[in-house]
VOGU-3710 file (C-alpha; in Angstrom, 3 decimals, decimal comma):
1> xxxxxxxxxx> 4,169/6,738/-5,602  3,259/8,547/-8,861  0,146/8,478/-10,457  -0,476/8,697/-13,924  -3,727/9,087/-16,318  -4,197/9,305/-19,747  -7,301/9,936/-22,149  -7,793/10,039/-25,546  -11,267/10,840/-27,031  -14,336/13,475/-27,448
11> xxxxxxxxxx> -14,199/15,082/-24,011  -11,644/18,108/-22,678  -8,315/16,383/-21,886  -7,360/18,485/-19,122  -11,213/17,953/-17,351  -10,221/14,050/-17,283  -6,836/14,071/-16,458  -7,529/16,807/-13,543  -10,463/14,409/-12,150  -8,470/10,911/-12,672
21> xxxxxxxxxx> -5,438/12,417/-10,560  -7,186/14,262/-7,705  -8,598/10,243/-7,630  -4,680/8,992/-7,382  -3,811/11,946/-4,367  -3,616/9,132/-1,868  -0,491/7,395/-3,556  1,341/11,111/-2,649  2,894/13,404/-4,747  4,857/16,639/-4,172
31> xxxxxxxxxx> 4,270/18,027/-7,698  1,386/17,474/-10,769  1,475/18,046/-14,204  -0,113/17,584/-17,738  0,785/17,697/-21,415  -2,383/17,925/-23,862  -1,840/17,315/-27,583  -3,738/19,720/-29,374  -3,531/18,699/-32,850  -0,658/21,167/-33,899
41> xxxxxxxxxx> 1,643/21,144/-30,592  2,470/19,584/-26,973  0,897/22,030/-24,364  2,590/21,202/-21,114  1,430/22,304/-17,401  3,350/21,794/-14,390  4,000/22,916/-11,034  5,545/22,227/-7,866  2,835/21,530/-4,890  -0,679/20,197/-5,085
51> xxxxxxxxxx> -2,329/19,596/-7,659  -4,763/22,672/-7,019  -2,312/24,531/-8,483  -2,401/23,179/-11,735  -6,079/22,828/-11,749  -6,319/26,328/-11,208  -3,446/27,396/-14,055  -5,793/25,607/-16,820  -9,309/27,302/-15,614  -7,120/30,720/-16,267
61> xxxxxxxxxx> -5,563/29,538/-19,180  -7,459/26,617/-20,596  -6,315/24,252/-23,147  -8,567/22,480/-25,772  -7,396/19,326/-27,337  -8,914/15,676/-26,734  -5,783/13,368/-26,160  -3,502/14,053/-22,925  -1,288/12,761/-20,048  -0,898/13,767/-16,505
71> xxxxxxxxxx> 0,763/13,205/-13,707  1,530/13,536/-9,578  4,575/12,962/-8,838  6,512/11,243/-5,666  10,256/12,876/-6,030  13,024/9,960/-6,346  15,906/11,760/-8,612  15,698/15,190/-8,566  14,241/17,417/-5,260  10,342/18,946/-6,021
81> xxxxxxxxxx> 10,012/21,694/-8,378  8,427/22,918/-11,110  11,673/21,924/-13,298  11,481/18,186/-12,504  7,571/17,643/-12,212  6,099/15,820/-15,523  5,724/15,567/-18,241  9,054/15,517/-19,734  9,476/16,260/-23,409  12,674/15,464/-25,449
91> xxxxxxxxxx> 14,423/18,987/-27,497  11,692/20,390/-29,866  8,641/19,504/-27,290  7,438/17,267/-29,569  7,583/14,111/-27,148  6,182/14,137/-23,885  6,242/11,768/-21,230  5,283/10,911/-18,111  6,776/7,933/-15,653  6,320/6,028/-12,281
101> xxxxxxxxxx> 9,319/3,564/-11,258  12,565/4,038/-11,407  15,479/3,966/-14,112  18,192/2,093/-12,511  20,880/2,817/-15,508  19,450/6,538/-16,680  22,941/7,711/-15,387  24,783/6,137/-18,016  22,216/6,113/-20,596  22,276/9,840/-19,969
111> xxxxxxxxxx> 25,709/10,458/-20,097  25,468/8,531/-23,988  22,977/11,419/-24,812  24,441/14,182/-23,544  27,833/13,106/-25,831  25,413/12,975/-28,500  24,045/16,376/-27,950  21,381/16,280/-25,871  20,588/18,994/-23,598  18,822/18,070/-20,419
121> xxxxxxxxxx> 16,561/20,293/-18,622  15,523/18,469/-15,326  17,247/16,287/-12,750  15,351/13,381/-13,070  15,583/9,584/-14,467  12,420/10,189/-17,096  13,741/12,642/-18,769  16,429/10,189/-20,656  13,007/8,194/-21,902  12,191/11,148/-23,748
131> xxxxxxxxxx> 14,965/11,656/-25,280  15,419/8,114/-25,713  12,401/7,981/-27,862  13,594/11,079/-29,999  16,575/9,501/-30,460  14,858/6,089/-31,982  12,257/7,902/-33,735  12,321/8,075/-37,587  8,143/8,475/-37,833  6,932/5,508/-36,014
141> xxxxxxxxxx> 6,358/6,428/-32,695  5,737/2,467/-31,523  8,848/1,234/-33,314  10,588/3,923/-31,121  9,033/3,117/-27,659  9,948/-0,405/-28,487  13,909/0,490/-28,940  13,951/2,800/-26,031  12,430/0,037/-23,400  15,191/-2,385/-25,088
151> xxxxxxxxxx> 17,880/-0,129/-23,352  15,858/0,683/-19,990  17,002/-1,070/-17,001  14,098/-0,891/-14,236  10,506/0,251/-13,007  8,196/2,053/-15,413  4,773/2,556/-16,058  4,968/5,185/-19,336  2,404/7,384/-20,914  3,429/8,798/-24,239
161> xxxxxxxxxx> 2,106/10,912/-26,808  3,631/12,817/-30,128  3,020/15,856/-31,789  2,786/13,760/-35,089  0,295/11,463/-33,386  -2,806/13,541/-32,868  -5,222/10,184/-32,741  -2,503/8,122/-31,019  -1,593/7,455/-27,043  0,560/4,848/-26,263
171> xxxxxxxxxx> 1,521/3,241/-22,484  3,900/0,578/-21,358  4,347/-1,296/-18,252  7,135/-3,241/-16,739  6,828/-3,566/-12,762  5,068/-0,747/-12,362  1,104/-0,632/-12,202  -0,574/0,428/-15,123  -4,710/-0,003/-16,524  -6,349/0,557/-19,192
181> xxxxxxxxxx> -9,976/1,850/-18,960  -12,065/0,883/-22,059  -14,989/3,658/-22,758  -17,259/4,298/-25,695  -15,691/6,383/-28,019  -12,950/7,155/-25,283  -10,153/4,980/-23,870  -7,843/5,693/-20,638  -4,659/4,748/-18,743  -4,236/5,158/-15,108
191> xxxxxxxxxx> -1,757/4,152/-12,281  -4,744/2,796/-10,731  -8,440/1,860/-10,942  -9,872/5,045/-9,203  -8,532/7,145/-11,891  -11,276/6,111/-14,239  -14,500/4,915/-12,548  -16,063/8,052/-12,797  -16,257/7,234/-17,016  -15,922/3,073/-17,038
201> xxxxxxxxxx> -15,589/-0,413/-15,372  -14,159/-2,184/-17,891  -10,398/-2,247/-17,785  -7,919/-4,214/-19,247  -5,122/-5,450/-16,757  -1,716/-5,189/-18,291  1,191/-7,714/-18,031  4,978/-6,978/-17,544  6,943/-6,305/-20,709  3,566/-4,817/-22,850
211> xxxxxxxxxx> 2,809/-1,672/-24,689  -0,753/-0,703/-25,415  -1,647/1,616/-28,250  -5,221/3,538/-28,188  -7,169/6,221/-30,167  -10,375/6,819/-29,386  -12,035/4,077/-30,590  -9,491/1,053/-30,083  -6,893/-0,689/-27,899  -4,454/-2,797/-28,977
221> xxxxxxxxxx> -1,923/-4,556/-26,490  1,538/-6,184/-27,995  4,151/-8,497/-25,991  7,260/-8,000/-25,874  7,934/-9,635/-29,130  5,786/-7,141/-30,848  3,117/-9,986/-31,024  -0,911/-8,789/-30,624  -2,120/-10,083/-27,799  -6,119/-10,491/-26,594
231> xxxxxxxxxx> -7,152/-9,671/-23,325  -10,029/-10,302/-21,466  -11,777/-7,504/-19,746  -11,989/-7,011/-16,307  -15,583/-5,614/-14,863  -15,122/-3,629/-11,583  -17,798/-4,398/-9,063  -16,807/-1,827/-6,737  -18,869/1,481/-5,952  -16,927/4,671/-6,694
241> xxxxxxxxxx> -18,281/6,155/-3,632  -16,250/3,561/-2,109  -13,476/5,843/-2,182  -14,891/8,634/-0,875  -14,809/10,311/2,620  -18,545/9,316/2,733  -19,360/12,197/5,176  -16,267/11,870/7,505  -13,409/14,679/8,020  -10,723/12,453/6,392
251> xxxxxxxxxx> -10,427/8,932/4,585  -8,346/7,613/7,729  -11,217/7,802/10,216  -13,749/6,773/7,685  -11,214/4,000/6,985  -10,845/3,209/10,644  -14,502/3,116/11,180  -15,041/0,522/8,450  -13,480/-1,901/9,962  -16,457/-3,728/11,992
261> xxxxxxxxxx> -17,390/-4,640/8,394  -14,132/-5,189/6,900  -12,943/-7,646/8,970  -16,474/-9,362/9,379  -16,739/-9,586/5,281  -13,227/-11,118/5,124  -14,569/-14,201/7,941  -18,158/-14,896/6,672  -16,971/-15,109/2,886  -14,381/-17,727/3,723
271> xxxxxxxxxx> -17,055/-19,911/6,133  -19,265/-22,616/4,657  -22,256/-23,629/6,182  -20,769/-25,484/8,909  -18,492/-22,501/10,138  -15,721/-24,363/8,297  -12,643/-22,592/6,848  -13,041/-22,793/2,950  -9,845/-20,739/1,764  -11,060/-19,581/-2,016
281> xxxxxxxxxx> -9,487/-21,806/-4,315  -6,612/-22,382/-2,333  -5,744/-25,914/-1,918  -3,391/-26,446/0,762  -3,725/-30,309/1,464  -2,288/-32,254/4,356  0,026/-33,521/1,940  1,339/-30,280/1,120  1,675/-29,377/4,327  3,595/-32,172/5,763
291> xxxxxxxxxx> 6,378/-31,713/2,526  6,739/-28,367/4,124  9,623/-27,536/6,201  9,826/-23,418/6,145  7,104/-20,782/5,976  8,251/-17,150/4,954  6,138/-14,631/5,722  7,441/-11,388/3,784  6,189/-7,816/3,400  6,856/-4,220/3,986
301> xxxxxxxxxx> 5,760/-1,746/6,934  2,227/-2,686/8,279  1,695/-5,584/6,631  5,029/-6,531/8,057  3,737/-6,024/11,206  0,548/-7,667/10,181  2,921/-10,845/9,098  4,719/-10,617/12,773  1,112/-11,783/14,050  0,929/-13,920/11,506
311> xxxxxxxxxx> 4,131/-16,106/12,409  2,930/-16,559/15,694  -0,610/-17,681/14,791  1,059/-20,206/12,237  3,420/-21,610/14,814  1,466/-21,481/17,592  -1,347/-23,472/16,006  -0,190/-25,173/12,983  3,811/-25,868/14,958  5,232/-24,841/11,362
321> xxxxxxxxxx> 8,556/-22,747/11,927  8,225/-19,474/10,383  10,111/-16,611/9,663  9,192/-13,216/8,986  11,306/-10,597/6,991  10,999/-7,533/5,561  10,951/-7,389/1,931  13,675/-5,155/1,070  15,613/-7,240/2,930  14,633/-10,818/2,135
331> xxxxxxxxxx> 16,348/-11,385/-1,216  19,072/-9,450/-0,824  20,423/-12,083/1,904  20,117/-15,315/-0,269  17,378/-16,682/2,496  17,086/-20,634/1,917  14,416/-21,659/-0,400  13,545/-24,385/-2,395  10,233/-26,487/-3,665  9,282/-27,286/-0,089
341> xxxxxxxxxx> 9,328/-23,306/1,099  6,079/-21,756/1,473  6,050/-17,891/1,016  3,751/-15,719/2,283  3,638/-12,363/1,022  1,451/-9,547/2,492  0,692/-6,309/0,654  -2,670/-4,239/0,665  -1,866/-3,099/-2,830  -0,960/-5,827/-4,285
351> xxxxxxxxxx> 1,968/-3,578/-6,244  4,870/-3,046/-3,642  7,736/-3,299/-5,679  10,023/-4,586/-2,701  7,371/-7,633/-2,018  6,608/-8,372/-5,670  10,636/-8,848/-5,943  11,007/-11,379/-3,086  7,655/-12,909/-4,213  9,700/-13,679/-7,849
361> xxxxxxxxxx> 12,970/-14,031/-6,460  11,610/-17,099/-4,036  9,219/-18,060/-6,896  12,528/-19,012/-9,019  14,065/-21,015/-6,713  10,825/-23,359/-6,608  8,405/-22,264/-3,233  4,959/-22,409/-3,271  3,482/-18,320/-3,134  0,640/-17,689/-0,861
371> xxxxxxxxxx> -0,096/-13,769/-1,335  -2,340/-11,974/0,975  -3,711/-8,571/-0,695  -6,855/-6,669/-1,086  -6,773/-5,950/-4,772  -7,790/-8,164/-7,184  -5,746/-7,960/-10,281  -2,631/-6,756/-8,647  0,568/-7,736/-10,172  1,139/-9,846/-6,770
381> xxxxxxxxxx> -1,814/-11,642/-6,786  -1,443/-12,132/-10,611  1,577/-13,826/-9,981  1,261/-15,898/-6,613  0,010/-19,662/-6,623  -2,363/-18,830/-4,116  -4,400/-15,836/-3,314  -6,123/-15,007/-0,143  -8,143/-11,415/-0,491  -8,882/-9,731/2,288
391> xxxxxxxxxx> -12,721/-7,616/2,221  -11,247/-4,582/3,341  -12,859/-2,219/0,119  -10,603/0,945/-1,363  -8,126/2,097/1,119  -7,113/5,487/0,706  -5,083/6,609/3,839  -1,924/6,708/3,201  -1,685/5,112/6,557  -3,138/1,718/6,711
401> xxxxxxxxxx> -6,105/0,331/8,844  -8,721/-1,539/8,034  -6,006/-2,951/5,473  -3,696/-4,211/8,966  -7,314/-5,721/10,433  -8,006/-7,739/7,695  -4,708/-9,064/7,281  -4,719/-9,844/10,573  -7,780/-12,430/10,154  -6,866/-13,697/7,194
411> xxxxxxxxxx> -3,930/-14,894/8,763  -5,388/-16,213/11,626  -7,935/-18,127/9,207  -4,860/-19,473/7,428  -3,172/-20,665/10,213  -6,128/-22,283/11,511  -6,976/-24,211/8,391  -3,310/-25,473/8,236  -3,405/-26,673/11,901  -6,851/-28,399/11,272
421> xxxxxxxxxx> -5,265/-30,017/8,243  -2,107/-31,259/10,104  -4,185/-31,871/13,169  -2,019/-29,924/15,316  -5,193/-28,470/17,282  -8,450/-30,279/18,443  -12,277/-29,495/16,478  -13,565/-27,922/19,821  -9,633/-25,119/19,852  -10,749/-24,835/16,232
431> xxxxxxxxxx> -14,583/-23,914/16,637  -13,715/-21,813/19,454  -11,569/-19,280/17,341  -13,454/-19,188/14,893  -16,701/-18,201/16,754  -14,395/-15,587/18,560  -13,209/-14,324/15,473  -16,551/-13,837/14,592  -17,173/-11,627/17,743  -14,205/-9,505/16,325
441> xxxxxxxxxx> -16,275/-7,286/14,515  -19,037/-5,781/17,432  -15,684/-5,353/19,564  -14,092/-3,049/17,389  -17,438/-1,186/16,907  -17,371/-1,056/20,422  -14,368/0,121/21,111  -14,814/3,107/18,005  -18,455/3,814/19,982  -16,224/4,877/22,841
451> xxxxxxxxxx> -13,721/7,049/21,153  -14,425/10,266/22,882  -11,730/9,049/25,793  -9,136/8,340/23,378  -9,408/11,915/22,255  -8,774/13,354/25,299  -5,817/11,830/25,660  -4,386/13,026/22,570  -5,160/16,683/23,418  -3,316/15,757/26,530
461> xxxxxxxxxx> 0,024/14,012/24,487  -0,688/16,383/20,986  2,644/18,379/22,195  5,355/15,969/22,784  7,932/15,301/21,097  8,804/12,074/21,472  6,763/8,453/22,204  7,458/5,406/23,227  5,312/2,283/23,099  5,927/-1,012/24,629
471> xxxxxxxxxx> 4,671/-4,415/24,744  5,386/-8,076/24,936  4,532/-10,813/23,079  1,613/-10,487/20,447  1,211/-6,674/22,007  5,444/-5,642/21,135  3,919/-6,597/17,367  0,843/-4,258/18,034  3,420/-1,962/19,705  5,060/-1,519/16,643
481> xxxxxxxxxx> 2,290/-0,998/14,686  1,413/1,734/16,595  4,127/3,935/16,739  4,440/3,442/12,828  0,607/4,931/12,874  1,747/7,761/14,995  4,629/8,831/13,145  3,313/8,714/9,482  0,695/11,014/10,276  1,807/13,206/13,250
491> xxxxxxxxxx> 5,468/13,289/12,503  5,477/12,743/17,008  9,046/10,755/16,756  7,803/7,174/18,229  9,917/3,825/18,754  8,434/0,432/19,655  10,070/-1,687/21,992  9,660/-5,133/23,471  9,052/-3,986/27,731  11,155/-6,643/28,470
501> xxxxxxxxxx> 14,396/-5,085/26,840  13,756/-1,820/28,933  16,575/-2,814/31,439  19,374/-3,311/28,567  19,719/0,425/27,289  16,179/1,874/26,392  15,385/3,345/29,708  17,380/5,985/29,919  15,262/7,497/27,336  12,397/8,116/29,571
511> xxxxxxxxxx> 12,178/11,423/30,936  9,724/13,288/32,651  5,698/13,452/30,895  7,553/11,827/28,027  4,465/9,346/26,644  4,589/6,016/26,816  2,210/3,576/25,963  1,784/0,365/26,741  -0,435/-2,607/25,526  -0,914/-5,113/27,785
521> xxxxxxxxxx> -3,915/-7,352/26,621  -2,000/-10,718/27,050  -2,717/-13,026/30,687  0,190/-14,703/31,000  2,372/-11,747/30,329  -0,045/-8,887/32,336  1,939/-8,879/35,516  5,342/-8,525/34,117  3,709/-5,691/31,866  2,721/-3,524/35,073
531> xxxxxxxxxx> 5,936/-4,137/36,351  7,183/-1,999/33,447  4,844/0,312/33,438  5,909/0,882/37,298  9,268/1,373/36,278  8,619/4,100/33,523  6,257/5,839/35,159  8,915/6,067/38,372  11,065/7,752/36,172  8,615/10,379/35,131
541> xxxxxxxxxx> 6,797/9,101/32,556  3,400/9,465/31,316  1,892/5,906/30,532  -1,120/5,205/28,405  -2,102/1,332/29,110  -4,395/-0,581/26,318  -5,626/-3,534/28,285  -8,822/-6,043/28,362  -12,067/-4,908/30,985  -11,440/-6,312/34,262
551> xxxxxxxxxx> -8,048/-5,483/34,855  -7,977/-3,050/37,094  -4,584/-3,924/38,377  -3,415/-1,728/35,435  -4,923/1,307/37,006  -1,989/1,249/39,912  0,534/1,696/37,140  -0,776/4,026/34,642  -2,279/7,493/34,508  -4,844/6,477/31,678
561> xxxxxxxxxx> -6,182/2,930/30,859  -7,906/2,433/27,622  -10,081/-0,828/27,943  -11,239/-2,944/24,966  -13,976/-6,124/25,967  -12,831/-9,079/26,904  -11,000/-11,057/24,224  -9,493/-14,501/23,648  -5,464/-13,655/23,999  -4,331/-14,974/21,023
571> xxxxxxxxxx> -6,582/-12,785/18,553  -6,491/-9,743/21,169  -4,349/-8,002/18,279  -7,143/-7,246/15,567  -8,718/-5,102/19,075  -5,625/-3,459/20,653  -4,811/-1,388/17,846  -7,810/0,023/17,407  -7,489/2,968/20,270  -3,585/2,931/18,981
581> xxxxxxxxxx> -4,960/3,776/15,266  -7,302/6,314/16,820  -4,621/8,034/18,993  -2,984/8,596/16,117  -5,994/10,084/14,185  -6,906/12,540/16,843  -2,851/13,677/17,585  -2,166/14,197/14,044  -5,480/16,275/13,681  -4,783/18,300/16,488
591> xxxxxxxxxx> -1,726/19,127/15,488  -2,670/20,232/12,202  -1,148/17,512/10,083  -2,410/16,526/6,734  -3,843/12,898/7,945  -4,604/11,700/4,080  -1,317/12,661/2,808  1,346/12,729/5,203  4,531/14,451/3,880  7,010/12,097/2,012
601> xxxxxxxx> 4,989/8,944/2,080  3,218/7,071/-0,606  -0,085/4,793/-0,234  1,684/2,264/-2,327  5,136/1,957/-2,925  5,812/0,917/-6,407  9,883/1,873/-6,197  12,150/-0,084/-4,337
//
């Protein structure tokens, strides 16, 4: 989605706001832009494209001034261009904006300005705040901001500054992400954390509904009543080099390649002394558990996917019915909920605007809220009952992975401690997982060690068109997954679906050398998975199988078998996507595909 930064203080605007936002690439963008108050006027940058382009406009024509926004931006209203990028400014340039979310009534509030007089320059929904502000402003620039929000209907995260305000930069939030970074004689707003470690750790977290005004030397947040509020700062522990490429080609393989330690941070952290479960501060008694008679798990893309694993692990050990749903879906449907529904939202970012609205809309009607995310201070996790964070560190790959493995075992931890609880599984089932989850971590380093044959087979797929994947059980869910990964990053058209549903309508899509790939990792399930592998590959396909060491029986049926080590079934998941993930990598870098950034997408999606 779009990223935003802000400074105000001693240093060159445009050298912070240029640094913060190549920091915020990964959320995408098609276009960047910047307005720098200079004392005397609004200078505004923007183009269409990357943000190299306006990077390189200001070292030709460089601006001084100390206070400025920027922005990326991730087209909603309005195709890419120079015309639409931000900042917007209302008539005499004296107001300039910039916006991430979404105005859901700009329309009409537009159509009020434009009897009024007001002549619009771009196609998009920010442009109205502008003018909005204009409108309501009669020389104090906070009095204004507050009238305009009282007639938006939506998503925003703003960053505002006036010509008349030299010394002043004020933000607001309301279900969008938005920071403040707290410096010494320098303050900052950002979309996101990134933005601003290169100058500070200290941040204050802002709440729905506030408005922050800062100069140089202070920060004061106020409610939505207008009311001061005090906030206590937030200290962030995490190493800026964190989130960078750390020697690799591209975040996604370093990404991919972190995930021995990801998912090995996210078990030990959450094990006492005995190798118990100890879930944070979550206290999910037996009591609990026994007044509950539906489990939600809800989330969007991978960490739906993620959640499809979950639902299994829950029912299979715990014998809880579950149900998983996407989040753009879930509330729109009126699921049942009440105080004895426990919800289970998944979301790396913590901020996806679809998940975060099912995780309030289910909140009202009385269920418990269990979020699983990896960022501490997150709107989501902010608001949920119950947080469980996975270790995963910065993600940012558009296209999750290590983000999908974590989620993965901190779902298999939950359902375990919820059987144990309920005593729905026996001490020796629940040791056992847990020292195989423990062997999770050497497996997937394994499996990475051994890449070089996964390559191959991408140079040998890198031209097709089309993909299919297949699986049952626990590997349709990894199935999925997989041809998500592919498609994101290659733009290869790929479709999951369950082998067993081959039969009823899907295989007369197979066609000769047409890829498919199937994941058979599961026992029970193995010899009704070659069976469908015999029967694509009879009509010309080329089949890819992901299955466990030892099964050679696979070999009959396929043309290339990728092996991961032996595995217990049930957690065979967090392994068999790790050759999918890498497939992926290697097609979409063969093919000459931006692997980071893939066109169109954003690394979190703060718009519904």
């Amino acid at each position: 989605m779009c990223g935003i930064v802000g400074y105000i203080g001693n240093k060159r605007a445009t050298d912070v706001l240029i640094e913060g936002l190549s920091k915020l690439e990964y959320r995408g963008y098609d276009s960047a832009g910047a307005a720098i108050n200079t004392g005397g006027n609004l200078e505004v940058r923007k183009f269409k494209g990357r943000l190299a382009v306006l990077e390189e406009n200001l070292k030709e024509y460089p601006v001084d001034g100390n206070l400025g926004i920027g922005h990326t931006r991730w087209a909603t209203h309005g195709a890419p261009s120079d015309r639409n990028s931000h900042p917007h400014l209302n008539m005499d340039g004296t107001i300039a904006v910039v916006h991430n979310g979404i105005i859901e009534n700009y329309m009409e509030l537009k159509e009020e300005l434009m009897s009024e007089g007001v002549v619009f320059k771009s196609e998009t929904d920010t442009e109205v705040v502008a003018h909005l502000i204009d409108k309501y402003y009669k020389g104090d620039l906070l009095d204004a901001v507050y009238k305009a929000m009282e007639k938006l209907r939506g998503a925003y995260a703003l960053g505002i500054t006036c010509k008349d305000y030299p010394d002043t930069l004020i933000a607001a939030r309301k279900d969008s992400p938005l920071i403040v970074g707290l410096g010494k004689e320098e303050n900052f707003i950002a979309s996101d954390i990134p933005a601003i470690l290169k100058y500070t750790r200290d941040v204050y977290l802002l709440e729905n509904g506030e408005v922050v005004v800062l100069t140089k030397d202070e920060v004061k947040i106020y409610n939505q009543n207008r009311e001061e509020v005090k906030r206590d700062i937030y200290h962030v522990t995490w190493d800026v080099e964190a989130a960078s490429k750390g020697g690799y080609d591209h975040f996604m393989i370093k990404e991919i390649n972190e995930q021995p330690s990801g998912t090995k941070e996210t078990l030990v952290r959450r094990l006492d002394e005995n190798k118990k479960i100890k879930l944070d501060n979550i206290n999910l008694t037996k009591e609990d558990l026994d007044k509950i008679n539906k489990v939600y798990i809800v989330a969007c893309g991978t960490a739906y996917h993620a959640g499809l694993v979950g639902r299994y692990a829950i029912e299979k050990f715990a014998k809880i019915p579950v149900e998983t749903d996407v989040a753009s879906e879930f509330r729109y449907r009126d699921p049942f909920v009440d105080e004895n529904t426990l919800l289970i939202v998944v979301s790396q970012s913590g901020e996806t605007a679809d998940t975060l609205a099912a995780l309030r809309e289910a909140k009202s009607k009385g269920a418990r809220i269990l979020a699983v995310t990896n960022v501490v201070g997150s709107s989501i996790s902010r608001e949920a009952d119950d947080v469980f964070y996975t270790w995963a560190g910065p993600e940012i790959a558009v296209a999750s992975t290590k983000a999908y493995t974590t989620q993965l075992v901190s779902l298999y931890m939950i359902a375990l401690d919820m059987a144990i609880k309920k005593g729905t599984i026996t001490e020796e089932f629940y040791n056992q997982v847990i020292t195989d989850l423990g062997n999770i971590p050497s497996k997937i380093e394994e499996i990475i060690n051994n890449s070089d044959k996964i390559e191959k087979i991408a140079e040998e797929i890198k031209e097709a068109k089309n993909a299919f994947y297949i699986g049952r059980g626990l590997d349709y869910y990894v199935a999925m997954e997989g041809a998500l990964k592919i498609k994101e990053i290659s733009y290869m058209h790929a479709e999951a679906f369950a082998a067993g549903e081959l039969k009823h309508g899907t295989i007369a899509l197979i066609e000769e050398n047409i890829p498919v790939v199937a994941i058979a990792s599961q026992s029970e399930l193995f010899e009704k998975m070659v069976s469908n592998m015999e029967e694509v590959k009879a009509r010309g396909a080329y089949v890819i199988a992901v299955a466990q060491e030892g099964n050679k029986e696979v070999e009959k049926a396929a043309d290339r078998v990728i092996y991961i080590p032996k595995v217990n079934d049930i957690l065979a998941s967090i392994l068999t996507v790790i050759p999918l993930q890498l497939l992926s990598y290697y097609v979409s870098v063969k093919r000459g595909c931006d692997v980071d950034k893939p066109r169109n997408l954003a690394k979190s999606v703060t718009v519904e």
